[in-house]
VOBA-1610 file (N, C-alpha, C; in pm, whole numbers, padded with zeros to 5 digits, always signed):
BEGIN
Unk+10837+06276+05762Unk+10700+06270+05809Unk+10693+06195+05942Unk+10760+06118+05953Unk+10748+05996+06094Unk+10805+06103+06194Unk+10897+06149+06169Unk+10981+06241+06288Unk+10943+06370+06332Unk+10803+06427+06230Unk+10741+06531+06257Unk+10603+06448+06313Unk+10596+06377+06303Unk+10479+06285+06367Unk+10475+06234+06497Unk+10601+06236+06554Unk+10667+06147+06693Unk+10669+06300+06767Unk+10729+06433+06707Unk+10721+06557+06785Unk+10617+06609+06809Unk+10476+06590+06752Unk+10389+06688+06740Unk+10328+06611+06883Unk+10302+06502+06933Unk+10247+06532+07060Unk+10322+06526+07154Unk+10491+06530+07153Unk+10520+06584+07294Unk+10495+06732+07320Unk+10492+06801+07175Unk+10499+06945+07188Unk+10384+06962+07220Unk+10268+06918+07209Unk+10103+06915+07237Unk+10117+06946+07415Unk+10184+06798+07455Unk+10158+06763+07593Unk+10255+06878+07687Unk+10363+06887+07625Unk+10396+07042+07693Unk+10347+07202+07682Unk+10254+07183+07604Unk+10152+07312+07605Unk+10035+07325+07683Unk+10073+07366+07777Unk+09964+07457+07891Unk+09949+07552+07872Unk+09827+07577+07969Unk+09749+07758+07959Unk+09870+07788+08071Unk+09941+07734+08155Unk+10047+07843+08235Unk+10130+07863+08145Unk+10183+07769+08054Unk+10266+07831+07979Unk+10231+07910+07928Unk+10128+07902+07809Unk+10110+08015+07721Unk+10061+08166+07815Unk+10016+08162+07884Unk+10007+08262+07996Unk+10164+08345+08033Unk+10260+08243+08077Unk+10428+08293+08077Unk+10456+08394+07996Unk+10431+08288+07831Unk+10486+08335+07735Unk+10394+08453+07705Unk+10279+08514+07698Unk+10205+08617+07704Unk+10264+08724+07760Unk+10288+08698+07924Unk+10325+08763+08002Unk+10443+08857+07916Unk+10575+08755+07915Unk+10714+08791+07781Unk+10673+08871+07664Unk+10595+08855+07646Unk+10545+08933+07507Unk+10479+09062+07561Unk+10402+09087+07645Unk+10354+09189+07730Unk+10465+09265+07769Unk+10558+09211+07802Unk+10673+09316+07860Unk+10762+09346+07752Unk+10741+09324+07642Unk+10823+09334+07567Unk+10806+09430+07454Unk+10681+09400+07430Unk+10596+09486+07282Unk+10489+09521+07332Unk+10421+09528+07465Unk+10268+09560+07467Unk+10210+09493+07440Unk+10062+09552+07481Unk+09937+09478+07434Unk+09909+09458+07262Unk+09955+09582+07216Unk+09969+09542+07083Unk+10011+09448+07016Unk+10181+09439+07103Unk+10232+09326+07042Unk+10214+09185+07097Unk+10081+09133+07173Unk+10081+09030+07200Unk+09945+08967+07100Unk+09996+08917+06991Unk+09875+08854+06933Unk+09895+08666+06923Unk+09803+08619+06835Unk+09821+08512+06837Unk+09898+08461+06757Unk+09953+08531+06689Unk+10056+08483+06569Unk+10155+08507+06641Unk+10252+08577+06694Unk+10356+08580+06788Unk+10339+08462+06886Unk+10259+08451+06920Unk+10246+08341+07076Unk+10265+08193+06993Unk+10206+08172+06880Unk+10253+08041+06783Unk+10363+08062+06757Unk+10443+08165+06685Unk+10601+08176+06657Unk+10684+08139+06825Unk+10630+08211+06891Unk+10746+08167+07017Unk+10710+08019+07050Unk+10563+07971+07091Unk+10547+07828+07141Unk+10602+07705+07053Unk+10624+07797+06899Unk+10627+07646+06793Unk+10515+07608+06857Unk+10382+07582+06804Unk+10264+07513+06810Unk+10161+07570+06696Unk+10058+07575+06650Unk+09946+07603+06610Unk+09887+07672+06684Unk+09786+07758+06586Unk+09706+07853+06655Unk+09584+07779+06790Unk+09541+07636+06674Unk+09425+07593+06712Unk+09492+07545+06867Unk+09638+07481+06888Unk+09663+07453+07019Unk+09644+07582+07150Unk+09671+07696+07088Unk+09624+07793+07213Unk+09456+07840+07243Unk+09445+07818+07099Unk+09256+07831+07141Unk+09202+07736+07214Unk+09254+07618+07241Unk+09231+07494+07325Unk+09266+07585+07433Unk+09302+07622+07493Unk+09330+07669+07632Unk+09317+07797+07687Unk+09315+07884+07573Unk+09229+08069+07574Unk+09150+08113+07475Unk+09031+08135+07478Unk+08932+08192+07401Unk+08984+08283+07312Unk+09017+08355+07335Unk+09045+08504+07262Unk+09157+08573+07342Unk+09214+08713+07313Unk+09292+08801+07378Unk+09290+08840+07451Unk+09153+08938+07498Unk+09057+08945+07617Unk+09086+08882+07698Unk+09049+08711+07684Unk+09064+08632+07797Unk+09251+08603+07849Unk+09319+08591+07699Unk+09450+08605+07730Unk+09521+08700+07800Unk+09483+08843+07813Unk+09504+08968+07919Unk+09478+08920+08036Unk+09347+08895+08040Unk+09300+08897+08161Unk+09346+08795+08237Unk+09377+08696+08208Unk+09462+08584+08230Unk+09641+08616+08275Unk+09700+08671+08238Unk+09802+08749+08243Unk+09857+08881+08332Unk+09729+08914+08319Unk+09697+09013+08467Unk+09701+08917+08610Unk+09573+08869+08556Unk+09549+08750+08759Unk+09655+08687+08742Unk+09773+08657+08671Unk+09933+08566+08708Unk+09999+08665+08763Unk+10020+08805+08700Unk+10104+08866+08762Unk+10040+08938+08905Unk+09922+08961+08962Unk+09904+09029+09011Unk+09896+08924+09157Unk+09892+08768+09095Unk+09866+08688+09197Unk+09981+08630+09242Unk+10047+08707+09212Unk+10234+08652+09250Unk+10267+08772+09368Unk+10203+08874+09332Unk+10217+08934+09476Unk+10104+08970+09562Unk+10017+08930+09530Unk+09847+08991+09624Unk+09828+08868+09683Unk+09779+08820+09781Unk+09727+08680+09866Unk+09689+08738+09991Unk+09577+08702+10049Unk+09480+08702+10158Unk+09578+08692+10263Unk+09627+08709+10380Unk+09691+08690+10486Unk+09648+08622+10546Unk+09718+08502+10625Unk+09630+08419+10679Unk+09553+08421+10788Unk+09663+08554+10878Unk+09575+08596+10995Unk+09622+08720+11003Unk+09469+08761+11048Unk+09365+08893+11024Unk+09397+08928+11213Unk+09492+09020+11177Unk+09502+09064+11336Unk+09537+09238+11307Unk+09488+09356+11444Unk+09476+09450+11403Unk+09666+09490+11421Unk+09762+09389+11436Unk+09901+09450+11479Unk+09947+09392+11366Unk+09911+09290+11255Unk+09944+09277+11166Unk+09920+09352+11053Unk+09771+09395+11079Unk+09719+09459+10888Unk+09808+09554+10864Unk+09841+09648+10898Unk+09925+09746+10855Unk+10069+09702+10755Unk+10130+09631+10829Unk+10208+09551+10784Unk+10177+09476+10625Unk+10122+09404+10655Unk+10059+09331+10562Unk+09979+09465+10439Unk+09910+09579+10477Unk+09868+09676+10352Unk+10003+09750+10324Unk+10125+09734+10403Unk+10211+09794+10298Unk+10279+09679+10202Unk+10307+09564+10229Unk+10361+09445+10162Unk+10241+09442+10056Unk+10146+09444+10048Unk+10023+09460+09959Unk+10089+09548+09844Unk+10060+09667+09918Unk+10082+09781+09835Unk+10234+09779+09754Unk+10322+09766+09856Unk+10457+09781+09757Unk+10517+09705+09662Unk+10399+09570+09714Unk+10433+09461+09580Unk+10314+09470+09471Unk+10233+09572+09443Unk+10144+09614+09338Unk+10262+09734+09275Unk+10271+09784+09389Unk+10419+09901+09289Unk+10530+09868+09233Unk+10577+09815+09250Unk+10709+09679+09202Unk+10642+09626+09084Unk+10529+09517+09094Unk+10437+09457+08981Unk+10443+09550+08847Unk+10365+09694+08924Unk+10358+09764+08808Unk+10479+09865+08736Unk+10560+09860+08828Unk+10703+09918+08797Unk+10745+09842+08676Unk+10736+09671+08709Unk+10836+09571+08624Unk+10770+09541+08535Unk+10650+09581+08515Unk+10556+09563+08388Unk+10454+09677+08300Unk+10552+09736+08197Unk+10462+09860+08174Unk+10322+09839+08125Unk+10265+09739+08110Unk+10148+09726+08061Unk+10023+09698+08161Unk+10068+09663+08311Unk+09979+09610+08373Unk+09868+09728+08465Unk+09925+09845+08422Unk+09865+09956+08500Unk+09709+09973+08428Unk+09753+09954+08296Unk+09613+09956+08223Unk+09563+09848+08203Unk+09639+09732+08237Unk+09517+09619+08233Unk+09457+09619+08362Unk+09514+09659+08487Unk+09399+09623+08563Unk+09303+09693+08592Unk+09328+09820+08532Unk+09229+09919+08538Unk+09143+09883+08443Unk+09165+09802+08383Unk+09029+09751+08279Unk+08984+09649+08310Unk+09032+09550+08409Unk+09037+09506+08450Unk+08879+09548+08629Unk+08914+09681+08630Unk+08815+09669+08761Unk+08757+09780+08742Unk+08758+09807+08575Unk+08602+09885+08521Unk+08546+09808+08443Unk+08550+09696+08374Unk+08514+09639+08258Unk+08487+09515+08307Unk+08530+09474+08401Unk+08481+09319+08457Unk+08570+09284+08669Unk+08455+09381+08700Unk+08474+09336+08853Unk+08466+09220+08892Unk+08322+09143+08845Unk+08272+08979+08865Unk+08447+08912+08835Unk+08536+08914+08755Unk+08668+08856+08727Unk+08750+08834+08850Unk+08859+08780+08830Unk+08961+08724+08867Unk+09034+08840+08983Unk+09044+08905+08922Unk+09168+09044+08940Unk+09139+09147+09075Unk+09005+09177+09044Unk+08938+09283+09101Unk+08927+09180+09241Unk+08834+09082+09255Unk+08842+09039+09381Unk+08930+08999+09475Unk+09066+08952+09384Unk+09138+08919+09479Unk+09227+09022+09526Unk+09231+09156+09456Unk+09268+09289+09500Unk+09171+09339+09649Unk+09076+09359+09597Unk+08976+09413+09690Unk+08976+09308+09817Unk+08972+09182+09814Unk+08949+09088+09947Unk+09072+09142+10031Unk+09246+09075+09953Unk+09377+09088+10007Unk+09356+09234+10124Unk+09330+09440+10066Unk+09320+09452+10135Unk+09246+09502+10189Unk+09080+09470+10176Unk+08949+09450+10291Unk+08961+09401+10342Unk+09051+09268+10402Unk+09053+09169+10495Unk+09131+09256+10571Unk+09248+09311+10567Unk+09310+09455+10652Unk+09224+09541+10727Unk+09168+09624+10637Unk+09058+09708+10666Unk+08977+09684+10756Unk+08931+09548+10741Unk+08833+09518+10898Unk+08933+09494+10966Unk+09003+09418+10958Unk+09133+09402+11102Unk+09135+09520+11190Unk+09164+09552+11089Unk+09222+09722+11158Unk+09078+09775+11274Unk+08965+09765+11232Unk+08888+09778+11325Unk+08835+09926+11249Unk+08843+09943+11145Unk+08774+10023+11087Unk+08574+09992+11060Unk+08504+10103+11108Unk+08358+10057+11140Unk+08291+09994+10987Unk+08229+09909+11019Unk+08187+09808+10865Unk+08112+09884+10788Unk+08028+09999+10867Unk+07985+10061+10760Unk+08074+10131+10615Unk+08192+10173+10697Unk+08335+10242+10594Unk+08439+10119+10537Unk+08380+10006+10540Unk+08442+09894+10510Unk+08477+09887+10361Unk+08373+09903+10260Unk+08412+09929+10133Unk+08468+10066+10095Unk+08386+10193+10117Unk+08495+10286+10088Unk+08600+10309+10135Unk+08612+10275+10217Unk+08774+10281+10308Unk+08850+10176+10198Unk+08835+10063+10183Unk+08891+09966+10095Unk+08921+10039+09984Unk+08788+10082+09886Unk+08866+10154+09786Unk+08927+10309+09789Unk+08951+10382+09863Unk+09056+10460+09903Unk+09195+10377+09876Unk+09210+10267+09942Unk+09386+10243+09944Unk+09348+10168+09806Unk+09298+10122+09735Unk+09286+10024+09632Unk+09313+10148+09555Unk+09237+10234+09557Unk+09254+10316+09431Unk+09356+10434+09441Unk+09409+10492+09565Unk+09532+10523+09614Unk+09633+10462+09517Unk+09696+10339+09602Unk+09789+10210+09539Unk+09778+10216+09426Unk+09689+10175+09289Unk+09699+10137+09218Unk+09743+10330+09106Unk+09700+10362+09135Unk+09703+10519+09088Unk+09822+10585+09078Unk+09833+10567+09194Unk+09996+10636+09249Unk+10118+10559+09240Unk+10102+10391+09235Unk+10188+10320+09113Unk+10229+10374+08966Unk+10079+10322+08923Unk+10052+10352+08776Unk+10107+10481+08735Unk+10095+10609+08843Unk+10194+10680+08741Unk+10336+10711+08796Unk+10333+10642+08914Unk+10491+10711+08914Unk+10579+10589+08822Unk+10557+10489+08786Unk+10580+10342+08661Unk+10575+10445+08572Unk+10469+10518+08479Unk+10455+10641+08372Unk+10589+10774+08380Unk+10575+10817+08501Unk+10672+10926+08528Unk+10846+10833+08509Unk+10827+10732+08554Unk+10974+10665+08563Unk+11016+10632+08397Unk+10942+10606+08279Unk+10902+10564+08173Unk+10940+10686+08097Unk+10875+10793+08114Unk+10908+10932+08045Unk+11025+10974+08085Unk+11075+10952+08186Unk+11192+11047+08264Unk+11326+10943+08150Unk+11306+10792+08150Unk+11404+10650+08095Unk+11430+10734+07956Unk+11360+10765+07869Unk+11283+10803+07745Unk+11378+10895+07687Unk+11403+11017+07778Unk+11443+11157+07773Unk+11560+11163+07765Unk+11599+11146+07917Unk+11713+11128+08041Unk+11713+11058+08165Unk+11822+11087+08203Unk+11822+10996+08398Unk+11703+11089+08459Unk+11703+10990+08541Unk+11567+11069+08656Unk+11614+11194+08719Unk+11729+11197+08766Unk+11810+11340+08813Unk+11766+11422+08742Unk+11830+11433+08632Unk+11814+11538+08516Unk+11635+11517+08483Unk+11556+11486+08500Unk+11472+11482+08463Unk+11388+11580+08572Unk+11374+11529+08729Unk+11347+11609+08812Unk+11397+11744+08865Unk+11564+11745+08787Unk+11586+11868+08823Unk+11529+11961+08742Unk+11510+11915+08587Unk+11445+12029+08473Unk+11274+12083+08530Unk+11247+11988+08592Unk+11162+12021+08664Unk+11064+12102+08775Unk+11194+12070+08875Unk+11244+12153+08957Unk+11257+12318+08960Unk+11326+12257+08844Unk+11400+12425+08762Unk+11272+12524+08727Unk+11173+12454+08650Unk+11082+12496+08622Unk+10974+12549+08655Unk+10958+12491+08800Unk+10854+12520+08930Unk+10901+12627+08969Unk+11066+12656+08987Unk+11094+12779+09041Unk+11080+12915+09024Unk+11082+12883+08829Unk+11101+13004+08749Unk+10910+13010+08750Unk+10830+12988+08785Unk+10679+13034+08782Unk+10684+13145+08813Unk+10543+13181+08833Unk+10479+13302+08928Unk+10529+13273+09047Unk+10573+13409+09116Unk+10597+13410+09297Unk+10433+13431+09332Unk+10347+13467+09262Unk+10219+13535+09323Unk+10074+13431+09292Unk+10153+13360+09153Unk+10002+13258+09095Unk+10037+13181+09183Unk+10194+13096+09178Unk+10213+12995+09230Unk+10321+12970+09364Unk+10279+13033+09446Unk+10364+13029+09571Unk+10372+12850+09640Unk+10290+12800+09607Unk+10315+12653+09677Unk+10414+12580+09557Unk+10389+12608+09466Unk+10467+12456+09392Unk+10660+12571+09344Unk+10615+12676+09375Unk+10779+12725+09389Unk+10816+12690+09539Unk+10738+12688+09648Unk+10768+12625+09781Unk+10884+12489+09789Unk+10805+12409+09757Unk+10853+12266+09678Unk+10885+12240+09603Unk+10960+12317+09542Unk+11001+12272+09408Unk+11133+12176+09482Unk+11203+12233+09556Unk+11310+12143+09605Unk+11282+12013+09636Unk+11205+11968+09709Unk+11146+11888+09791Unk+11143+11792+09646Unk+11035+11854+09551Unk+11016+11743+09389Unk+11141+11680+09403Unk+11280+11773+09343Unk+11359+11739+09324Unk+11424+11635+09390Unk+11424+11639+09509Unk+11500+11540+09591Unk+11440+11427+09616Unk+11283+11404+09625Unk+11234+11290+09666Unk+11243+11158+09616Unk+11243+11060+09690Unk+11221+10923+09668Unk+11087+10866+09605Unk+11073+10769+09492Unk+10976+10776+09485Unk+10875+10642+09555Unk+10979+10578+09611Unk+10914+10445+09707Unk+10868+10468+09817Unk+10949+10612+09915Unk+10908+10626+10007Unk+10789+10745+09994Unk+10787+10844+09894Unk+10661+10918+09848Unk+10540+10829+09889Unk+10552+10735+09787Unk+10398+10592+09765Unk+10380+10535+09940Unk+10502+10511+09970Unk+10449+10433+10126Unk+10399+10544+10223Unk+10487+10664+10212Unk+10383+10776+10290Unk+10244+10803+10247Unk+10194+10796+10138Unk+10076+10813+10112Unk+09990+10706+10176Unk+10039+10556+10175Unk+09997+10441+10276Unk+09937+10479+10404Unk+10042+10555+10432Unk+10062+10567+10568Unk+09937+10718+10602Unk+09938+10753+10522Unk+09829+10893+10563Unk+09707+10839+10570Unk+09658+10699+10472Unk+09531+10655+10491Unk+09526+10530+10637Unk+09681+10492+10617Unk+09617+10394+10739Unk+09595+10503+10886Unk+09676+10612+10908Unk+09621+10702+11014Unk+09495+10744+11030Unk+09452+10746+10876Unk+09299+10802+10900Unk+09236+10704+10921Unk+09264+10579+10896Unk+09129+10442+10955Unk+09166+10465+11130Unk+09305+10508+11159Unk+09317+10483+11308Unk+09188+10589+11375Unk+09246+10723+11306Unk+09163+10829+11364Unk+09007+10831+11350Unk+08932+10715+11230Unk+08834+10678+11234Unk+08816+10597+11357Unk+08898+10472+11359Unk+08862+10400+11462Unk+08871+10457+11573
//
């Protein structure tokens, strides 16, 4: 009793909401949202339930919490807003939301619930500021300031989210080779007459990259803010 009495508040005083946030995170990548409840998060912390409700309300708040860690490890405001920098800076944006969501299969759908279910939050703004603060740089007219913003916001996050999905199904099956070539294969053998474009490209599927796919798509919207501006 004395020696379980002497442990229980160092283990107290080393329980933080970053930790349990970490350890969330670990459990998120591991089992899903499913598998992150509060009985797992006590088995890994060794602590009590009542010690994590001291520091997160509910699950909800534990997601959402888990989201703004990971998403705030690569999204941050630039410190200066110049029009020879933004570009720069919206692809470092962007390719570290694709990476994010590459290395975490769960985060594609949290932040999308994330910026339908609670914009006023954490997540959504510091997405949207990081790259609107670009967007005006760039010298794009303020009236196109928000839709222009969500174009690459919802671009980025989209065209992550599934090529993370496509990379996931392809792991599942087979290698990505074999995965795009069955593919490939498949586009070819269509209609010559329904489908003359996607037998066009079918090669092209096959061979492409899928990092440099996502940054060309970057790159088609930042031309069009130029050709706006």
């Amino acid at each position: 009793m004395a020696t379980r009495a002497r442990r229980s508040p160092r283990r107290t005083e080393a329980l933080s909401r970053e930790r349990i946030i970490d350890t969330a995170v670990e459990l998120l990548d591991r089992a899903g949202a499913a598998g992150l409840t509060f009985r797992a998060l006590t088995e890994r912390l060794a602590t009590g339930p009542g010690a994590i409700y001291w520091h997160v309300a509910n699950k909800d708040e534990l997601l959402a919490a888990a989201t703004e860690a990971v998403v705030a490890a690569v999204v941050s405001p630039a410190s200066a807003d110049s029009p020879e920098a933004a570009p720069g800076e919206i692809r470092a944006i962007a390719l570290g939301l694709f990476e994010a969501i590459d290395d975490h299969p769960w985060l594609a759908t949290q932040i999308a619930v994330q910026l339908s279910r609670n914009p006023q939050g954490t997540v959504t703004p510091r997405i949207f500021e990081s790259i609107g603060r670009q967007v005006r740089a760039l010298g794009a007219p303020e009236a196109d300031w928000f839709t222009t913003t969500s174009v690459l916001v919802h671009y980025i996050l989209g065209a992550a989210g599934q090529n993370a999905a496509n990379a996931r199904a392809a792991g599942l099956e087979t290698d990505r080779t074999e995965y795009l070539g069955a593919a490939s294969a498949t586009w070819t053998e269509l209609d010559a007459a329904e489908y003359p474009f996607l037998r066009a490209v079918a090669g092209q599927m096959r061979e492409h990259d899928d990092r440099a796919q996502f940054l060309a798509g970057v790159e088609l919207v930042l031309a069009g803010i130029a050709a706006r501006r």
